[in-house]
N, C-alpha and C positions, 0 to 999 in steps of 0.2 A: 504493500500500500504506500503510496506516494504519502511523504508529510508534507501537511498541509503549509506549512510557516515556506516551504520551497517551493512552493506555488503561486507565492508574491514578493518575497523578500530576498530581495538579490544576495544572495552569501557567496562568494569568492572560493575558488577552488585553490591549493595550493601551488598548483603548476600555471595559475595563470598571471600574468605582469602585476606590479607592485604600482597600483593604482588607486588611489583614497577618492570615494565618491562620495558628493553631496547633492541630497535629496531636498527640495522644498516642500513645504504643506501648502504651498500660498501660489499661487501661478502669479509667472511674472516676475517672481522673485529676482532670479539670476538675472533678470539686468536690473532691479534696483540696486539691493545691499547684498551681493554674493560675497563667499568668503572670499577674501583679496589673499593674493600671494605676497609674503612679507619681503618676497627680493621686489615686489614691485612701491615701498613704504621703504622712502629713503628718509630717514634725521636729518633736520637741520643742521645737526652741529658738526656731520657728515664732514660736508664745503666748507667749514671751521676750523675743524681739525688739519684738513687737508691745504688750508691758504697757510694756517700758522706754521705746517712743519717746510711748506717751500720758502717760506718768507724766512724763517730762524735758523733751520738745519746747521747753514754755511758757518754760522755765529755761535754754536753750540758745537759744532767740532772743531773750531779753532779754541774754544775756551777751555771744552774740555777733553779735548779729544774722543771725539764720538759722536756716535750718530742722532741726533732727536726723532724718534719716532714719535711720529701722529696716533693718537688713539685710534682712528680709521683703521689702525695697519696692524692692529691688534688680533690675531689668528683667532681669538676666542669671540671677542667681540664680532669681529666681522661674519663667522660663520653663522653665531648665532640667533644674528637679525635676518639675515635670510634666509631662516628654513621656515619651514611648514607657510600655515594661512593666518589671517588676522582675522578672527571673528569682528564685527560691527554690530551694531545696533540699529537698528529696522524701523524705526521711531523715534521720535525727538520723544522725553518723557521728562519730568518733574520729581527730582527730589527734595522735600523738604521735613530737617530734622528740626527739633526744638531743644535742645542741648539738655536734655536727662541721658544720652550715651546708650539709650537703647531703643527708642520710638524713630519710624519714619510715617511717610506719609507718600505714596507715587500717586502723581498726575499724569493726563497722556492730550492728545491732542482732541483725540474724542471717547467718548465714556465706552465705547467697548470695542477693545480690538479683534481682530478677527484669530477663530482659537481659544485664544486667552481671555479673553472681555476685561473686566475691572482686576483681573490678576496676572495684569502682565509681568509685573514685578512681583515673586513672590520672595519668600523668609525664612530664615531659619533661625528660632529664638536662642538666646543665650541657654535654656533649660534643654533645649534637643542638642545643643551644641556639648551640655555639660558643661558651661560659661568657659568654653574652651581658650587653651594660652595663647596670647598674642604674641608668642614671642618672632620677633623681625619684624614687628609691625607698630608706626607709629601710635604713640599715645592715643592720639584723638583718634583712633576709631572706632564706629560704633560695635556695640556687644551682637546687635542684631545683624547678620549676615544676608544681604540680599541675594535672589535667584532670578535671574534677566533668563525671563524664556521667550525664546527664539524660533522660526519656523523650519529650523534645518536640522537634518538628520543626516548619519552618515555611513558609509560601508568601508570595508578594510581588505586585505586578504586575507586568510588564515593565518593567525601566527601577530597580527598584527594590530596597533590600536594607536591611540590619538594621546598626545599630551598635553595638557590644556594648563598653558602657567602665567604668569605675567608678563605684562607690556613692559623688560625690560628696557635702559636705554632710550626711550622715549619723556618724552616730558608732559607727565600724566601723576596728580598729587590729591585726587577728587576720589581715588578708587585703586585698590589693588586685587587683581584677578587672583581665587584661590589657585591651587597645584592639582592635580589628579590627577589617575590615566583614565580612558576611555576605553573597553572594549567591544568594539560591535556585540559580540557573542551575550554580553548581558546587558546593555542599553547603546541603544542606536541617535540619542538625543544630544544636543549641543546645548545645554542651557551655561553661560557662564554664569560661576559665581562670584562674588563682587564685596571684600571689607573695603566698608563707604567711613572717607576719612575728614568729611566734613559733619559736626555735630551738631549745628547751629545753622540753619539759616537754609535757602532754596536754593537747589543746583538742576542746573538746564543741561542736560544732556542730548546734542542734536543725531538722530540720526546721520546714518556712516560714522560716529563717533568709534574707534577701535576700544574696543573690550576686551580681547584674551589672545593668546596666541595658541596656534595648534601644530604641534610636531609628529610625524608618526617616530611609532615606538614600536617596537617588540615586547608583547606581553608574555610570550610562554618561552623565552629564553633560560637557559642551563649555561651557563657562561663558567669558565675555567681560567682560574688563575696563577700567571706563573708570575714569580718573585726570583729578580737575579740582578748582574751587573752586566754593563752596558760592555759589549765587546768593540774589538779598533776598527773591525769594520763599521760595526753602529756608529761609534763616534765618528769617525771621518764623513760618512754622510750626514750625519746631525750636522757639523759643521759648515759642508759646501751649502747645505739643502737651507740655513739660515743667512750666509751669503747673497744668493739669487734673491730670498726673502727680501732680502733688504738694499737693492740693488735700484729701486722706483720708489716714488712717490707714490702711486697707489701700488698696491701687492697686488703682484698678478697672481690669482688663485690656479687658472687653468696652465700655468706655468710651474708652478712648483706642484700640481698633481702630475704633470706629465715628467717629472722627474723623477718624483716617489715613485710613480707606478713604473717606468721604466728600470729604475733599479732593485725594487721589490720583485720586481717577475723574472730576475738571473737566478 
């Protein structure tokens, strides 16, 4: 007997490409607020970084012999802003706290959205939460933890799942996106969750406003660890392979992969 749930819901074979799909409930959607790819969500501070190390570099290795790197050129930084998608917000909505550190209040443009009606923004009280630690999180945020639910859903391959964390690196002080994984296999929903760090007063959040970030991940990973010292072959490539690194103004990524992988595959 065929089951039923594979008679509608697209589940992914494991022999088939490494492809993340997003489903709307709302037609139309994907040309309004789709999830955006985060290589295409450049920082301002991007062009900042990168005018201050052309303009200083020459004057920072005469002082002190060496090179000024730009934060741009940062391996970890860089990779990290372009992976996965940037969830938004589908609606301009209304938050307004009254500084007791656990009440809000959501407005929206009109009294019922489509879905969701009057719980577009739903909650999670400090009691469900078990007045859960803030730690890494400023003072001022509320106890009560917002749920921004959204009309997309999503599919994975086998093996595979979403990371939903915050908008690091961005310049966003209104709200920080909680951390979880995602696995299609036990919820196919994107709602982001949201500590709101305003306690006082009404915040307008506009539609296309970014909300969370999404990475795939591997959920049924068995990962093995080895623990040793670094051999002269290793070292001698760490060395040229930081060279090249650092050889431009901007780091060319597809140039230092076509090294790695060319000397990985001897």
């Amino acid at each position: 007997m065929k089951c039923p749930v594979h008679s509608w819901w697209p589940f992914t074979k494991r022999n088939e490409e490494l492809k993340i799909t997003f489903m709307s409930l709302l037609p139309n959607m994907t040309h309004a607020y789709p999830p955006v790819l985060a290589r295409d969500i450049k920082p301002g501070w991007i062009d900042a970084s990168m005018k201050l190390q052309e303009t200083r570099s020459t004057e920072y290795s005469t002082r002190h012999r060496g090179t000024m790197t730009g934060t741009h050129k940062c391996s970890g930084i860089a990779s990290f802003i372009q992976k996965g998608w940037i969830l938004t917000s589908w609606h301009d909505f209304v938050i307004e706290t009254n500084g007791d550190g656990m009440s809000f209040r959501a407005r929206y443009p009109i009294p019922n959205l489509p879905l969701f009606g009057e719980h577009a923004i739903g909650q999670f009280s400090p009691d469900v939460y078990a007045d859960f630690p803030q730690t890494g999180l400023p003072p001022n945020t509320l106890k009560t933890v917002l749920k921004v639910h959204i009309p997309w859903l999503f599919d994975a391959p086998a093996g595979w799942g979403l990371l939903m964390c915050p908008l690091e690196y961005i310049k966003e002080d209104r709200f920080t996106s909680a951390t979880g994984i995602l696995n299609p296999r036990i919820t196919q929903q994107l709602h982001p969750i949201l500590y709101w760090h305003v306690l006082k007063g009404q915040t307008l959040i506009k539609a296309g406003t970014p909300l969370c970030r999404l990475i795939p991940i591997r959920v049924d990973d068995n990962w093995k660890t080895e623990i040793r010292d670094i051999t002269t072959e290793e070292r001698d490539f760490y060395e040229s392979h930081r060279l090249y690194s650092n050889l431009h103004y901007q780091r060319k990524h597809g140039l230092l992969s076509k090294i790695y992988n060319s000397v990985k595959s001897k």
